[in-house]
KEKE-3310 file (N, C-alpha, C; in steps of 0.2 Angstrom, whole numbers, plus 5000, padded with zeros to 4 digits):
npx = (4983:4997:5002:4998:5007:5016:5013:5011:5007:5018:5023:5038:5049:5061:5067:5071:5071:5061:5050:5032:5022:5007:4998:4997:5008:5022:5036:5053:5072:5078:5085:5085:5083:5084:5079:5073:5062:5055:5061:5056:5039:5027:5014:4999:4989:4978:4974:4972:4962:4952:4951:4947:4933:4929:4929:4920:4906:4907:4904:4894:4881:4885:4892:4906:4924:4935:4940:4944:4954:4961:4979:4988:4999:5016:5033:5049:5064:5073:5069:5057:5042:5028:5013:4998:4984:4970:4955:4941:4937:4924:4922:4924:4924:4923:4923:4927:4931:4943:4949:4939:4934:4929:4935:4929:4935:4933:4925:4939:4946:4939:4935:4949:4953:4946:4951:4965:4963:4960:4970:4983:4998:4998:4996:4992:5001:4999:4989:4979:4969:4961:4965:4966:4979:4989:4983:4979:4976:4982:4992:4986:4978:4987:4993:4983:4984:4995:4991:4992:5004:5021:5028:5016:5011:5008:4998:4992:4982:4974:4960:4954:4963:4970:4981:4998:5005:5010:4996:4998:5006:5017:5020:5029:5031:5041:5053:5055:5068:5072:5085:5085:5082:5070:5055:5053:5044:5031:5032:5030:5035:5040:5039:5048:5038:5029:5019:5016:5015:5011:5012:5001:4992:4995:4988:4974:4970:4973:4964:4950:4953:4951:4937:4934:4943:4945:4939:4942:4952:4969:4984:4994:4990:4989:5003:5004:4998:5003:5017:5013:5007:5020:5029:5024:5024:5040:5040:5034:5043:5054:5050:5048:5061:5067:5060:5067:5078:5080:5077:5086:5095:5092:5094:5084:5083:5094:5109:5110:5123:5120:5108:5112:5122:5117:5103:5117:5122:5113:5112:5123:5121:5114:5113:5126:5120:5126:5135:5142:5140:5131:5120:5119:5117:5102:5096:5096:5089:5077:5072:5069:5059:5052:5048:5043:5027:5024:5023:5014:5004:5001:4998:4985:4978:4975:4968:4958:4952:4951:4940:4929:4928:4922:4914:4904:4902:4896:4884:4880:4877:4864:4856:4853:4850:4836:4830:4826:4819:4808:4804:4799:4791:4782:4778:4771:4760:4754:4751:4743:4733:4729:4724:4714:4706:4703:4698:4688:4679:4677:4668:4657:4653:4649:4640:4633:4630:4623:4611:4606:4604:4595:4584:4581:4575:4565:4556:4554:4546)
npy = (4849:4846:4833:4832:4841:4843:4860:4873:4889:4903:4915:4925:4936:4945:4959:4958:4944:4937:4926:4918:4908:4901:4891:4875:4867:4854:4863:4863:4867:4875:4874:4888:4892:4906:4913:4926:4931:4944:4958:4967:4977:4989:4998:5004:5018:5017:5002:5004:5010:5001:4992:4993:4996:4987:4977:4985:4984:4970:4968:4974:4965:4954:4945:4943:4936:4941:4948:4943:4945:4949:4953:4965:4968:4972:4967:4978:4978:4980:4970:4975:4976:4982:4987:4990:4989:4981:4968:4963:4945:4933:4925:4911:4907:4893:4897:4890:4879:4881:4873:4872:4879:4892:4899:4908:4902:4903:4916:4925:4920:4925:4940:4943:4939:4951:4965:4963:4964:4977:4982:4979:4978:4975:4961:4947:4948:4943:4942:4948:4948:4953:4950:4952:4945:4930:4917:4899:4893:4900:4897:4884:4892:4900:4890:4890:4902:4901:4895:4907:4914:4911:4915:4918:4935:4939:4950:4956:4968:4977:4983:4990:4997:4995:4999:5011:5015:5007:5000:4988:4974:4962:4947:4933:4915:4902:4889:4879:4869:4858:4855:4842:4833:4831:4832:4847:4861:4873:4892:4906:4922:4940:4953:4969:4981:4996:5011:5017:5031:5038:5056:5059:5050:5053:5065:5066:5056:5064:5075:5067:5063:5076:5082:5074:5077:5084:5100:5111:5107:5116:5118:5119:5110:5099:5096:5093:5082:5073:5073:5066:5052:5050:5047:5038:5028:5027:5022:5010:5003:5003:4996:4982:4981:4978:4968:4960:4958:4953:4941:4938:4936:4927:4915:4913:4915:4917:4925:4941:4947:4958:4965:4968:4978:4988:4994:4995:5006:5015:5017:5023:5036:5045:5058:5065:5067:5072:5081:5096:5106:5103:5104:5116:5120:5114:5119:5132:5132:5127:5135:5147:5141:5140:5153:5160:5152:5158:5172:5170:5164:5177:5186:5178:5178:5192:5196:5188:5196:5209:5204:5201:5216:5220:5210:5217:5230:5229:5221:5232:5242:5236:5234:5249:5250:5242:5246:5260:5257:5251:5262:5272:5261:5263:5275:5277:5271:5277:5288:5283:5278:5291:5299:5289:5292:5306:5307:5299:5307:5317:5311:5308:5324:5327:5318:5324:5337:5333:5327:5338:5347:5341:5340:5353:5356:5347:5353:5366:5363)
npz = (5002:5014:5022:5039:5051:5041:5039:5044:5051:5054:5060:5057:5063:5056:5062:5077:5078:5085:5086:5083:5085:5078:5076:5083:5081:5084:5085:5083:5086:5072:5055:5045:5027:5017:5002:4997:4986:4986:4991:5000:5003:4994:4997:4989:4993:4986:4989:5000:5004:4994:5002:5016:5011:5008:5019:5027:5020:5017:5032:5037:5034:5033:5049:5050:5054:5047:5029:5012:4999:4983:4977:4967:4955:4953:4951:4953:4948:4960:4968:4974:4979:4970:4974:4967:4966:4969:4972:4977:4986:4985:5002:5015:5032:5044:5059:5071:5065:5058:5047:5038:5025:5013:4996:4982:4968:4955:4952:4955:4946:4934:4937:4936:4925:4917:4924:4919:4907:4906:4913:4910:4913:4927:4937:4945:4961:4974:4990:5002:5018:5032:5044:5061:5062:5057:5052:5053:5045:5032:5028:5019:5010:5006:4997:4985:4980:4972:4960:4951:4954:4958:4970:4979:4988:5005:5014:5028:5032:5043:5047:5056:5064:5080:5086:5086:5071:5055:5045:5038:5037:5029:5022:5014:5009:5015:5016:5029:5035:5048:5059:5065:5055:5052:5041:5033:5034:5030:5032:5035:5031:5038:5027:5025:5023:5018:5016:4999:4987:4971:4964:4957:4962:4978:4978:4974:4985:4995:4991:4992:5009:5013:5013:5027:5037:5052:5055:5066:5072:5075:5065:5077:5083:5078:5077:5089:5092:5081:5087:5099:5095:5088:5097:5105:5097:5096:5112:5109:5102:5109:5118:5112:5108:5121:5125:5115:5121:5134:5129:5122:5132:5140:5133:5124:5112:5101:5098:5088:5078:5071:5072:5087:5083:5080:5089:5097:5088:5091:5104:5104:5100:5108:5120:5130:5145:5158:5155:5159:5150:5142:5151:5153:5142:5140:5149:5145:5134:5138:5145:5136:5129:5140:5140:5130:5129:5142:5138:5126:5134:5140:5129:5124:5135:5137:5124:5127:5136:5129:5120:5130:5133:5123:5119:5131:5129:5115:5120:5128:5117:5111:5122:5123:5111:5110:5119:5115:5104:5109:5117:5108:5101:5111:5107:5098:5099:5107:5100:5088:5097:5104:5088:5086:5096:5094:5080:5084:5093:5084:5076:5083:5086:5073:5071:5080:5077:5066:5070:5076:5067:5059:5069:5071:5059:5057:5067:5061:5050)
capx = (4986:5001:5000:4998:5016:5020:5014:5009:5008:5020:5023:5042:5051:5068:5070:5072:5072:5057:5045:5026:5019:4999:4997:4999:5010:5029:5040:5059:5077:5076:5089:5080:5086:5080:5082:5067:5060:5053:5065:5052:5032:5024:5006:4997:4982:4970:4971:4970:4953:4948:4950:4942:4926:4928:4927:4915:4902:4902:4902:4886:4879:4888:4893:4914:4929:4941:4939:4948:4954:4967:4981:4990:5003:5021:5039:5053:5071:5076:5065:5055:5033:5022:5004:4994:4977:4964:4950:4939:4933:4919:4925:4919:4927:4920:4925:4926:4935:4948:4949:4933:4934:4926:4936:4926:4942:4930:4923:4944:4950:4935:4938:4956:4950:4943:4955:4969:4958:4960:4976:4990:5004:4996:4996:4992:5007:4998:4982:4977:4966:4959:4966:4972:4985:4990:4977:4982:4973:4984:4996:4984:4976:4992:4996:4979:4986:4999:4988:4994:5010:5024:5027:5010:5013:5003:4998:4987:4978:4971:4954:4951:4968:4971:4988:5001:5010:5005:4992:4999:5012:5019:5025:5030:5030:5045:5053:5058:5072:5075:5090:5085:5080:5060:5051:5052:5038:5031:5031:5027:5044:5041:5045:5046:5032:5028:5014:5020:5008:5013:5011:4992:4988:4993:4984:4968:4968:4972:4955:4945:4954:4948:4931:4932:4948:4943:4943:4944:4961:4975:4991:4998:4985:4989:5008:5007:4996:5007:5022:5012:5008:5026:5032:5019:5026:5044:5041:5030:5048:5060:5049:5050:5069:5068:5060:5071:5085:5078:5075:5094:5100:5090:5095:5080:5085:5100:5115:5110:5125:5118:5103:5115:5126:5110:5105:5122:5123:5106:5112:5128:5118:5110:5117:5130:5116:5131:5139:5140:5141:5126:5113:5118:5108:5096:5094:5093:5083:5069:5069:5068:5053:5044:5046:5036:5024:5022:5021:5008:4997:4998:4994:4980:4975:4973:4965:4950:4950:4947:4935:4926:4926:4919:4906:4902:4899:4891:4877:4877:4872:4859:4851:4850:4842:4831:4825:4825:4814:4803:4801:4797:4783:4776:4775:4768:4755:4751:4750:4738:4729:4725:4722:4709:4702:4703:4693:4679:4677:4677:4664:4653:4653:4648:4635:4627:4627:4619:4606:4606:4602:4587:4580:4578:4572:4558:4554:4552:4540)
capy = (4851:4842:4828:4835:4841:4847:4864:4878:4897:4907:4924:4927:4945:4945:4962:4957:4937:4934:4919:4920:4901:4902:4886:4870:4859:4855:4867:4864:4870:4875:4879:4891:4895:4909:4916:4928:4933:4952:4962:4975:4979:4993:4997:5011:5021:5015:4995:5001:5012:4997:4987:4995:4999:4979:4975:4989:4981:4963:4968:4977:4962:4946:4944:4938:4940:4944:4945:4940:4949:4949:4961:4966:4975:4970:4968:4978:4976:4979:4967:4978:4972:4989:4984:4996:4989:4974:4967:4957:4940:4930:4920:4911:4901:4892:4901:4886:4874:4882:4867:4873:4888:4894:4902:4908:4902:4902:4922:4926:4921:4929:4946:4945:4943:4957:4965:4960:4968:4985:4985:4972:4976:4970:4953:4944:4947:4942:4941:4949:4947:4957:4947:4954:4942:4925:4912:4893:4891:4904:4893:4882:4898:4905:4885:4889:4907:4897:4893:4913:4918:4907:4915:4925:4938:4939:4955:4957:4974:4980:4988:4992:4997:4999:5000:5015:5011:5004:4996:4983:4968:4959:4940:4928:4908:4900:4882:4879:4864:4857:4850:4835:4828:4829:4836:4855:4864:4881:4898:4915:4925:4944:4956:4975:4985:5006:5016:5023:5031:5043:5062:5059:5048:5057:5072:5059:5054:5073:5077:5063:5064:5084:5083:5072:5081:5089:5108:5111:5106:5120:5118:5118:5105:5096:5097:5091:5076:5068:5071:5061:5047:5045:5045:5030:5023:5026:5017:5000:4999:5000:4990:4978:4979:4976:4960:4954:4958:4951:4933:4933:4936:4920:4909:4907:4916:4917:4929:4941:4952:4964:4968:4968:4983:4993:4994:5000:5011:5019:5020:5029:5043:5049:5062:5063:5071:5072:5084:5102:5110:5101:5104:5121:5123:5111:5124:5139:5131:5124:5144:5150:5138:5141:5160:5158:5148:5163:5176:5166:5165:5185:5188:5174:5183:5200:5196:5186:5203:5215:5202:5202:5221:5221:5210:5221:5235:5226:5220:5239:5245:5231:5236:5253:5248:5240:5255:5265:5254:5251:5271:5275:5259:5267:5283:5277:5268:5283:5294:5281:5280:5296:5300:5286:5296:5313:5305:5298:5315:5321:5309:5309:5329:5327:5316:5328:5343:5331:5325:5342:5349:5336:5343:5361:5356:5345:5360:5370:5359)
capz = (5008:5016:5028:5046:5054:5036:5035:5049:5049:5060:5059:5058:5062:5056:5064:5082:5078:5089:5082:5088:5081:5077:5077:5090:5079:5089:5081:5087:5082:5063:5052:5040:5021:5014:4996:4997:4978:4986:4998:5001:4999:4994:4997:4987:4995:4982:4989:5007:5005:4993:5006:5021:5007:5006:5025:5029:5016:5023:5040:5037:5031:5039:5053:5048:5055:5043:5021:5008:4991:4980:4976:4959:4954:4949:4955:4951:4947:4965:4973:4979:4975:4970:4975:4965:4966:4974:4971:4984:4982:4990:5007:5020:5036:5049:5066:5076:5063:5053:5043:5034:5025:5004:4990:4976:4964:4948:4955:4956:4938:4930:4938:4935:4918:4917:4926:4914:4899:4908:4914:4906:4915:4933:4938:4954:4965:4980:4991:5006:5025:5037:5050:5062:5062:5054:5055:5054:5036:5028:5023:5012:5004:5002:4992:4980:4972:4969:4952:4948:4954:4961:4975:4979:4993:5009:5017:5032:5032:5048:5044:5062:5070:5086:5087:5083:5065:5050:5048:5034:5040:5025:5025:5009:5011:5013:5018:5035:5037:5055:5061:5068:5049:5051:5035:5030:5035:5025:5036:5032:5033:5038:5025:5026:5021:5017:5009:4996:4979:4964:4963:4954:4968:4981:4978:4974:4992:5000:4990:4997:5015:5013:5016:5031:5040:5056:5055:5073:5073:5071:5065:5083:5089:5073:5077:5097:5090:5076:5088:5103:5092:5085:5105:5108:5092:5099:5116:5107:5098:5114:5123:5110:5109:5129:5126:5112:5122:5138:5126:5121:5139:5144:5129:5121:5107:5096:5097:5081:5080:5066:5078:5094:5083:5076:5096:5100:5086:5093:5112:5104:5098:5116:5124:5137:5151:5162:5153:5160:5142:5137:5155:5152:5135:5139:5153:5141:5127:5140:5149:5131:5127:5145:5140:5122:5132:5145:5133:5123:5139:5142:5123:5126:5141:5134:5118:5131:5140:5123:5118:5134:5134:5117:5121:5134:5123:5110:5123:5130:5113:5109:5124:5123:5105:5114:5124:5111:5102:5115:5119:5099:5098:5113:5107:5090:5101:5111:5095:5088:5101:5101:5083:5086:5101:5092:5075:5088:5095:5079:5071:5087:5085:5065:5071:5086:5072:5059:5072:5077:5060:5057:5074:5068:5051:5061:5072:5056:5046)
cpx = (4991:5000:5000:5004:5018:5020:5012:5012:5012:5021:5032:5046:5059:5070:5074:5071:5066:5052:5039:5025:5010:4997:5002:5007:5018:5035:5048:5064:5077:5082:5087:5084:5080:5083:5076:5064:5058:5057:5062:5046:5029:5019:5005:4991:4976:4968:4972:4962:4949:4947:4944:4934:4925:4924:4919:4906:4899:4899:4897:4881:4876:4892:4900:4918:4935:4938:4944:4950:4960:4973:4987:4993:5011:5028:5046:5059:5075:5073:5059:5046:5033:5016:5001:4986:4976:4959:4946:4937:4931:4925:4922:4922:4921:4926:4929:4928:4937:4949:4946:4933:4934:4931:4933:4933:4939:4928:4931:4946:4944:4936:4946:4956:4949:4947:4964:4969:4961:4968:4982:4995:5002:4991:4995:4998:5004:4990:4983:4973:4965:4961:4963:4978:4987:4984:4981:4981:4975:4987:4993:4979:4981:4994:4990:4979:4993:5001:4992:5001:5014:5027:5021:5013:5006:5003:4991:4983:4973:4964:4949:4956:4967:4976:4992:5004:5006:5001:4993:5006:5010:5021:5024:5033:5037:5049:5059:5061:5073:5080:5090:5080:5073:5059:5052:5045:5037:5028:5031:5034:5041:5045:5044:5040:5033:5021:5018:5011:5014:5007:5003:4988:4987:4989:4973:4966:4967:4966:4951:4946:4953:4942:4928:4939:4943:4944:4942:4946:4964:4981:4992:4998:4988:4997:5010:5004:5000:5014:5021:5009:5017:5030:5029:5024:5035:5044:5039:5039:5054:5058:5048:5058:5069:5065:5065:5079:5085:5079:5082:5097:5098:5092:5091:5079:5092:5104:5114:5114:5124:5115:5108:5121:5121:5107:5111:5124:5117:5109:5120:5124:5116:5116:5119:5126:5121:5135:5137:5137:5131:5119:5113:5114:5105:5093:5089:5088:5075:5066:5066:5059:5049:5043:5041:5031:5020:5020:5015:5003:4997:4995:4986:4974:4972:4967:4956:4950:4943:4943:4929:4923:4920:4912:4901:4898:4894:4883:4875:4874:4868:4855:4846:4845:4837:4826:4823:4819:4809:4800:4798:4792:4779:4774:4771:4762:4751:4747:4744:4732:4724:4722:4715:4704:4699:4697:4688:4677:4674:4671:4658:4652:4650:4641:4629:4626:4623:4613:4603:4601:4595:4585:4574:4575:4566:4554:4550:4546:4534)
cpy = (4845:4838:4832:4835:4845:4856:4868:4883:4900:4909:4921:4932:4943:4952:4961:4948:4932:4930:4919:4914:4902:4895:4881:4865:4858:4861:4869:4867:4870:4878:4882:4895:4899:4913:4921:4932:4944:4952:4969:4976:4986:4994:5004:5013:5017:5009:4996:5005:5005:4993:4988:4997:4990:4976:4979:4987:4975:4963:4969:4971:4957:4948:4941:4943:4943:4945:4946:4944:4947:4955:4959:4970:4972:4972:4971:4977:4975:4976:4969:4978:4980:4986:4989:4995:4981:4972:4962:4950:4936:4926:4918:4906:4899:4894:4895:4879:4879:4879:4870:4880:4888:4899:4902:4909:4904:4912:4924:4927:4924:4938:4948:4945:4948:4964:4968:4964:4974:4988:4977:4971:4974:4964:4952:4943:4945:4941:4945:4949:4953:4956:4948:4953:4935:4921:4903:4892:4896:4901:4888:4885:4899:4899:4887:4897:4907:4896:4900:4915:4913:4910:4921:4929:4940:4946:4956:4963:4977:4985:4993:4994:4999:5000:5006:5010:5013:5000:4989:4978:4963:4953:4936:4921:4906:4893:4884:4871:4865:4852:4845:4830:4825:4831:4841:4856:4873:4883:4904:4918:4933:4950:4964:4978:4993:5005:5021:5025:5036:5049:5063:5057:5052:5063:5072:5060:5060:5075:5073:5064:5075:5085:5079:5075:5086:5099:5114:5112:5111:5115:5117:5111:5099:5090:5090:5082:5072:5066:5066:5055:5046:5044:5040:5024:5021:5021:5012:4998:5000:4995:4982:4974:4976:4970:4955:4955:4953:4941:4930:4933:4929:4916:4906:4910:4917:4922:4932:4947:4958:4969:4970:4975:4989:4997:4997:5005:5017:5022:5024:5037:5049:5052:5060:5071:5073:5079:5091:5108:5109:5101:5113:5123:5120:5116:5131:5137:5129:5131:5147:5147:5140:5150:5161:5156:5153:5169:5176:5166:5172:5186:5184:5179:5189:5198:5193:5192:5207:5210:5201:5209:5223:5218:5212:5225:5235:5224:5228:5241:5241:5233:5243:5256:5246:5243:5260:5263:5252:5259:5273:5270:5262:5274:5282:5275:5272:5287:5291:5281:5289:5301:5298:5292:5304:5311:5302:5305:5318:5317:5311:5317:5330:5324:5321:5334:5339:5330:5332:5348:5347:5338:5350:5360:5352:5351:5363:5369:5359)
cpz = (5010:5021:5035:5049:5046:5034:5043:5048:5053:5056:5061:5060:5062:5060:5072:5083:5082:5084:5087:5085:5082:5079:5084:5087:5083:5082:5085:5084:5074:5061:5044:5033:5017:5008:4994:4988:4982:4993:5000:4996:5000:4991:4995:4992:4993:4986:4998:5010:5001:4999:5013:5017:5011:5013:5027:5024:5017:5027:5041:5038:5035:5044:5053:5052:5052:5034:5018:5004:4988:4977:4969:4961:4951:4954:4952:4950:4952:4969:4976:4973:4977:4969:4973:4965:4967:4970:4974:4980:4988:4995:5011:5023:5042:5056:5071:5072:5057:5046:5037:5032:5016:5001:4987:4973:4956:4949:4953:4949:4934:4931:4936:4929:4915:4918:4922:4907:4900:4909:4913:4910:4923:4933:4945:4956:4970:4983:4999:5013:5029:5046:5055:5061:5059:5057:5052:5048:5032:5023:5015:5007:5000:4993:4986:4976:4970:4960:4948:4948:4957:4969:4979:4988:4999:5014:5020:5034:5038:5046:5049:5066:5076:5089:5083:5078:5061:5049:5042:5038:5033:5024:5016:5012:5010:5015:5023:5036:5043:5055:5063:5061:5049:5045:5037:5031:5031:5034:5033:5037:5032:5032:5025:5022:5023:5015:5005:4989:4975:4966:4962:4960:4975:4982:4977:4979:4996:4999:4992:5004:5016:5017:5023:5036:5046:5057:5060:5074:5073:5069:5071:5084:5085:5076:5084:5095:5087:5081:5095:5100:5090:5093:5108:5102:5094:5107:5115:5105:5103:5119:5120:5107:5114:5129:5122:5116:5130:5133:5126:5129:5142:5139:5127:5115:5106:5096:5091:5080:5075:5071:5085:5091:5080:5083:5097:5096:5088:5100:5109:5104:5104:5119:5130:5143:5156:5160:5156:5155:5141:5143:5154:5149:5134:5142:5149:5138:5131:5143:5144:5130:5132:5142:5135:5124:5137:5142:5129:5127:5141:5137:5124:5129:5139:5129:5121:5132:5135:5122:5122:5135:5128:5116:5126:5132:5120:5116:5126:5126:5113:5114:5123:5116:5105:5115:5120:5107:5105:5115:5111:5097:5103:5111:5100:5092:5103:5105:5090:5089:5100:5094:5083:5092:5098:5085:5079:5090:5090:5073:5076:5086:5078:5066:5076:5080:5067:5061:5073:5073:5060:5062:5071:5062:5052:5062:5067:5054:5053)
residu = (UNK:UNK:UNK:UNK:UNK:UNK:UNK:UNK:UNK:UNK:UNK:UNK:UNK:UNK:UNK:UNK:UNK:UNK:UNK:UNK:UNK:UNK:UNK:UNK:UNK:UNK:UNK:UNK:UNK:UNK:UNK:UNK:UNK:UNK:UNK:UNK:UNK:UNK:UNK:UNK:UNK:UNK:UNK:UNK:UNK:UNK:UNK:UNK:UNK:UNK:UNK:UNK:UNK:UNK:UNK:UNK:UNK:UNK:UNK:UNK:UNK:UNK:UNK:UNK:UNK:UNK:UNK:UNK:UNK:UNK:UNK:UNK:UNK:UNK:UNK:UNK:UNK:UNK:UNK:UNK:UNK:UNK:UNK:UNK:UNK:UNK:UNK:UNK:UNK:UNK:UNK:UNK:UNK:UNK:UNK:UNK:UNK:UNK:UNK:UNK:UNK:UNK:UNK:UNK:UNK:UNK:UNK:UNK:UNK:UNK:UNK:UNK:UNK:UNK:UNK:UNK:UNK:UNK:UNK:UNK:UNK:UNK:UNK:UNK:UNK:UNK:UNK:UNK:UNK:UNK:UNK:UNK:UNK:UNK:UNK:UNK:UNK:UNK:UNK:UNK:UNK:UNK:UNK:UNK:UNK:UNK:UNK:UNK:UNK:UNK:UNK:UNK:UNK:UNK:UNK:UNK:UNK:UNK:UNK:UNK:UNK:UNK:UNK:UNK:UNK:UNK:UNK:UNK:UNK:UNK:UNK:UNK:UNK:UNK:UNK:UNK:UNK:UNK:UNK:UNK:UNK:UNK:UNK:UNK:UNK:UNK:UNK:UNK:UNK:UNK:UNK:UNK:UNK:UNK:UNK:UNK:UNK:UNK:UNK:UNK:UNK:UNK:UNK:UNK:UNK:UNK:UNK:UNK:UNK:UNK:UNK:UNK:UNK:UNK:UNK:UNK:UNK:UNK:UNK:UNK:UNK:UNK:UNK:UNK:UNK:UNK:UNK:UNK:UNK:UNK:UNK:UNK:UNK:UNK:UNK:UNK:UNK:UNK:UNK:UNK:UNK:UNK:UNK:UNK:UNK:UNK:UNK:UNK:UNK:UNK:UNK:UNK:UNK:UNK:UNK:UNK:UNK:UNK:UNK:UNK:UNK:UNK:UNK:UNK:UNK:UNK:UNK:UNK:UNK:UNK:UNK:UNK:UNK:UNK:UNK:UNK:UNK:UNK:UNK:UNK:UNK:UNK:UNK:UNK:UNK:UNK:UNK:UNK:UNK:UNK:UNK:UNK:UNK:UNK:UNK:UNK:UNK:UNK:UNK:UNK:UNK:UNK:UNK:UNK:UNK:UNK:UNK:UNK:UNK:UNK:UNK:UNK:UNK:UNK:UNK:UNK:UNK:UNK:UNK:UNK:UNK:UNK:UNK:UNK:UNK:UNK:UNK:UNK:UNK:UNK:UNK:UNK:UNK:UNK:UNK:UNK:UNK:UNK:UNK:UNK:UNK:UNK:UNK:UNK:UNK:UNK:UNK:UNK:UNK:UNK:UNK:UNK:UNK:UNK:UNK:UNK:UNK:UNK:UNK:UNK:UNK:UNK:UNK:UNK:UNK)
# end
């Protein structure tokens, strides 16, 4: 670990230039070189169910706030890291000193050995967390898979989301110069991030994500869902514009005119609302919708009815099944009955001739 002031974790977003610093250390005007090895990560399905088996497994156990693993896979020609598979490894911090915190490294190269054996062409490109969020002792993790890869990549993995999006956030280490000729400091540089898999895999996850699919749901229901999440996910990312635009206006960040034309290429695209052409067939197009909407409620409405009439019916006959059966036990009861009444008659009568008989045959004698 480097002397104190040398090293500290921030999170950096190149998209909107805002800087979050995790730790206390002074962090002034920087001017930051970066040459990044990965221009883009992508995370397979497989190492984001490993991951949540991984969390879901301690958690039961221990009592932690975040766990550890490592992640494999390989960098292609265009920069761009494919994270195909994981594998956790012991860990363990103290809550309440950072400072303090266990890697099983000896656990790590024995699995990766193994690892290795099975599939040759992945290699430790990185390691992973459950964060939430950067932690101040990332940095001298991230210096000890060093031993593996030259620049290992750090990807945070939410196992508990409670935010719209993705639930991965990306960053690779890299040295931060300040102009005022202090030491370079290492930070964690922001880099994009996807899910992506392969055709075999997809269709993998679809059969697992099957049997636990709600089937409830319609298609509609499905439909109105997916587009009220991406409209939650659309206001988190203009209210995150609104503060980076809020930062440059006060001077506490940086003029960044890529961002400041990306923005303006956005507010071009919004309709001119003022236009008469275009309140017209918003007009038509939302009459047209309220009418699909009111037609659906009559069909609705009827189809309750006939099913209301239907279950009318249906209880009518049922009852008068009922009655019917009721009226045919008691008549079988009745008819019982007296079969029973007619055979005592009938035996009582068999007995007065038989006592009857034996009288006269007394008599006789």
């Amino acid at each position: 670990m480097a002397p104190h002031g040398k090293e500290v974790a921030v999170e950096r977003r190149s998209e909107f230039g805002s800087t979050k610093e995790i730790s206390t250390t002074p962090h002034c005007a920087s001017t930051v070189h970066i040459n990044l090895p990965v221009h883009k990560v992508v995370v397979h399905p497989l190492v984001l169910l490993s991951v949540v088996d991984h969390f879901n497994r301690v958690s039961k156990t221990q009592n932690v706030r975040r766990v550890v693993g490592v992640l494999l896979g390989s960098i292609k020609s265009d920069k761009t890291l494919d994270i195909a598979n994981s594998f956790a490894v012991p860990f363990d911090e103290d809550e309440k000193d950072l400072k303090t915190w266990f890697l099983d490294m000896d656990y790590l190269e024995s699995m990766y050995g193994m690892f290795h054996k099975v599939a040759a062409r992945e290699r430790i490109v990185g390691w992973y967390h459950t964060g939430p969020k950067l932690c101040p002792n990332d940095v001298v993790i991230n210096e000890q898979l060093k031993r593996f890869t030259q620049h290992p990549v750090l990807v945070v993995i939410q196992a508990e989301p409670r935010d719209l999006g993705l639930p991965t956030e990306a960053y690779i280490e890299v040295q931060e110069v300040h102009d005022d000729g202090t030491p370079p400091i290492k930070t964690f540089e922001h880099v994009p991030s996807e899910i992506g898999a392969e055709e075999a895999e997809e269709v993998g996850v679809e059969h697992l994500l099957r049997d636990i699919k709600d089937q409830t749901a319609g298609t509609l229901s499905q439909r109105i869902t997916d587009q009220l999440m991406g409209l939650r996910g659309l206001n988190s990312q203009l209210h995150e514009i609104q503060l980076y635009l809020k930062e440059v206006a006060e001077s506490r960040l940086p003029i960044n005119h890529a961002v400041i034309y990306y923005i303006q290429e956005v507010l071009n695209l919004l309709p001119d609302v003022t236009n008469p052409q275009f309140v017209e067939a918003h007009n038509v197009q939302t009459n047209d919708q309220l009418m699909c909407i009111y037609m659906g409620s009559l069909v609705r409405t009827v189809i309750a009815l006939h099913n209301l009439i239907d279950n009318k019916l249906s209880l009518q006959r049922n009852e008068k099944g009922k009655q019917k059966d009721k009226r045919k036990d008691a008549k079988d009861k009745k008819d019982e009955k007296d079969s029973k009444e007619e055979k005592d008659t009938k035996d009582e009568k068999e007995d007065a001739d038989a006592k009857e008989e034996v009288e006269k045959k007394t008599s006789k004698k």
